[in-house]
C-alpha positions in Angstrom: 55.1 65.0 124.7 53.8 67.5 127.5 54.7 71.4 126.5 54.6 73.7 129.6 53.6 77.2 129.1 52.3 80.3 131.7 50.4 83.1 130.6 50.1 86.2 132.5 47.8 89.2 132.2 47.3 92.4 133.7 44.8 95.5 133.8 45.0 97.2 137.0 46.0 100.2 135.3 44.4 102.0 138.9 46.9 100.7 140.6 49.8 102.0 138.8 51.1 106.2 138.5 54.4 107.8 136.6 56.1 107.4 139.6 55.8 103.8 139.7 56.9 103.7 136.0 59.7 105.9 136.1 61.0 103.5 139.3 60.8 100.5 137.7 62.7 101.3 134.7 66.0 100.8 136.1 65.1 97.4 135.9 64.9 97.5 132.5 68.1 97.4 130.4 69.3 100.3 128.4 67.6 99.7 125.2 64.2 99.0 126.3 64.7 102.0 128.7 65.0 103.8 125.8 62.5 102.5 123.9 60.0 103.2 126.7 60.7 106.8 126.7 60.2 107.6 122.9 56.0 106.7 123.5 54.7 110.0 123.4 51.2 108.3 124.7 51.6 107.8 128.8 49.8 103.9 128.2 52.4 103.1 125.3 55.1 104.2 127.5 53.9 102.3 130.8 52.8 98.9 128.7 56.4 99.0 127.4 57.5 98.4 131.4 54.7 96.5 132.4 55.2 93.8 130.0 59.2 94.1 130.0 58.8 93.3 134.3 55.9 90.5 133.6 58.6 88.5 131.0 61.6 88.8 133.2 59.2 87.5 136.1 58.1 84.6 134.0 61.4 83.5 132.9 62.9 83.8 136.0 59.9 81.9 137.8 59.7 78.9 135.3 62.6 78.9 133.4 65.6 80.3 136.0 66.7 82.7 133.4 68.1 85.8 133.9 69.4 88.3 132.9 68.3 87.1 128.9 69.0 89.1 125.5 66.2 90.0 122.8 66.6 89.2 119.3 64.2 89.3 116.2 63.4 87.3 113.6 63.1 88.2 109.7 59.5 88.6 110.1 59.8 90.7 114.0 58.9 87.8 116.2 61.6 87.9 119.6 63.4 85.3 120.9 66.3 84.5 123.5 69.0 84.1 121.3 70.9 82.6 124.6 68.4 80.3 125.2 66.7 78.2 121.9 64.6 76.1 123.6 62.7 78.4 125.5 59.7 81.0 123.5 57.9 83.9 124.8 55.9 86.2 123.1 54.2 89.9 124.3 51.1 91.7 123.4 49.6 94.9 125.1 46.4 96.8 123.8 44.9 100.2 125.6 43.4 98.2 128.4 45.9 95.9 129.2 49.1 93.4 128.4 49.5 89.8 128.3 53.0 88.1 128.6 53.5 84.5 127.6 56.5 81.9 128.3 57.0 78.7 126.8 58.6 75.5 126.2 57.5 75.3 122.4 56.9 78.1 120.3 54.1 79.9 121.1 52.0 83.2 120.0 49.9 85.9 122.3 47.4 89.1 121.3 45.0 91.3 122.9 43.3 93.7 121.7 40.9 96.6 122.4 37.2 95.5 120.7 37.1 98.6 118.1 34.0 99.1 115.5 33.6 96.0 113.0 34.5 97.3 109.6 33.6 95.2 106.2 36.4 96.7 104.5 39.0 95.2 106.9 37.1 92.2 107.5 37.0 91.1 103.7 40.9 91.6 103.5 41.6 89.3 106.4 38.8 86.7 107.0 37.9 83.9 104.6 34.7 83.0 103.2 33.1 81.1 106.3 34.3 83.6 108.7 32.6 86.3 106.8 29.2 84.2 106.9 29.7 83.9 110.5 29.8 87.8 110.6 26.9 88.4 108.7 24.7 86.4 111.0 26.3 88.2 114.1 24.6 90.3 116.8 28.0 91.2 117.6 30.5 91.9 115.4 32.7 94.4 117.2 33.0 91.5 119.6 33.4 88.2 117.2 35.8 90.3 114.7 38.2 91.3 117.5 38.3 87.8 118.3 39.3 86.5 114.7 41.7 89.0 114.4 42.6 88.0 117.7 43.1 84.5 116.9 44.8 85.0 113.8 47.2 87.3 115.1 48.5 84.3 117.8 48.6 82.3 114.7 51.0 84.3 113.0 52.9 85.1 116.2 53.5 81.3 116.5 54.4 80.8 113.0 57.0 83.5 112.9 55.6 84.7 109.5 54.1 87.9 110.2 51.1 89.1 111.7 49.1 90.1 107.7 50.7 86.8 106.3 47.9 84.9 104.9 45.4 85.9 107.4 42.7 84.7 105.1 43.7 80.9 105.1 43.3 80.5 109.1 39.7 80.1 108.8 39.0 80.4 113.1 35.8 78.6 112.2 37.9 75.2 112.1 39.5 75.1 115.1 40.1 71.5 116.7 37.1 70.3 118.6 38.4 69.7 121.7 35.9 66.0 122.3 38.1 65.1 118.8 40.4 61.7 119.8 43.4 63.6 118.8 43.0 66.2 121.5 41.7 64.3 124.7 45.5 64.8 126.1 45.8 67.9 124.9 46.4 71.0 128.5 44.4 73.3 126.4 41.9 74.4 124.6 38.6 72.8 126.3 37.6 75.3 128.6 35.3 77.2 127.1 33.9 73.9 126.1 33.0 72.9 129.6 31.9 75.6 130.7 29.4 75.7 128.0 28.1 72.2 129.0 27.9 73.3 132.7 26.5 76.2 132.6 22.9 77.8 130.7 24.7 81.1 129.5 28.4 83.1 129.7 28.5 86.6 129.7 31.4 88.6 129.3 31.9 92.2 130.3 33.3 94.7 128.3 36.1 95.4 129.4 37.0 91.3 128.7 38.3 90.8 132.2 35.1 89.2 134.0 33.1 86.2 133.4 29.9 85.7 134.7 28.5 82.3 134.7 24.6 81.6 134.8 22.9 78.5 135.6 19.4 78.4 135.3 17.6 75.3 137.5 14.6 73.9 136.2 
């Protein structure tokens, strides 16, 4: 069976102003309206609409839902109490906000890439993953993309974020040339790329690929 989900991101922060903000929360409804306004930090308080406007877009466009109701779980995940068969999930750092809708249940993160620390990375990553960091060049980069990974882990499980962090070991994810995953939508594009092109840069602010291939 065929899951359909939609991911959307955003980071044009230039394009946005208090006025804009304070305008678009009467789209919200009163609670998030309020939660919004108790961010003392001006990107806390926009992300909180940003992300709000990007899920009601998302349902609406895929899904035909609105207006929808959110509810918690034991461990903080939301969900549409009104609507069981549909899963979203929200995540917003200092440089932007990703918004994802779902037919199956389904995890998001983003995160700012912040100084690698052993003391953190020895609480949450397991034995290979800390090999993997000791050989790295960069591991601001590769540690904000474990914690990155395991955080949609736990999203999608519902079981909390610091639940057993250290027994997703990112190092054994499915290889996407495996028999089991040749139908999968996802998780080969990286993968191509790789055997397309000689190198992959990313910038730093994670928004821009640059693709390199080198003719011999």
């Amino acid at each position: 069976m065929r899951h359909m989900h939609k991911l959307y991101l955003f980071d044009e922060y230039e394009h946005l102003s208090e006025e804009f903000i304070l305008h678009a929360l009467q789209f919200l409804p009163e609670n998030r309206r309020i939660r919004a306004m108790r961010y003392r930090r001006t990107i806390d308080r926009w992300n909180c609409v940003i992300t709000y406007l990007m899920l009601q877009y998302g349902l609406r466009e895929y899904f035909g839902i609105t207006p929808f109701e959110i509810a918690f779980g034991k461990y903080g995940k939301p969900y549409l109490s009104q609507f069981p068969d549909v899963h979203f999930n929200i995540s917003h750092c200092d440089t932007g906000c990703a918004v994802v809708v779902a037919d199956c249940s389904v995890g998001v993160d983003i995160q700012d890439i912040r100084p690698f620390s052993w003391k953190v990375a020895k609480r949450v990553c397991c034995e290979r993953e800390l090999i993997e960091l000791e050989d790295s060049a960069d591991r601001d980069k590769l540690f904000t993309m474990m914690w990155t990974m395991k955080e949609c882990y736990g999203k999608v499980a519902g079981t909390g974020i610091l639940n057993k962090m250290k027994g997703f070991d990112t190092t054994k994810l499915p290889d996407p040339t495996d028999k089991e995953c040749l139908l999968k939508l996802h998780g080969r594009g990286i993968f191509i790329t790789r055997m397309y092109f000689s190198k992959i840069k990313y910038n730093e602010k994670g928004n821009e690929v640059t693709l390199i291939k080198i003719l011999q």
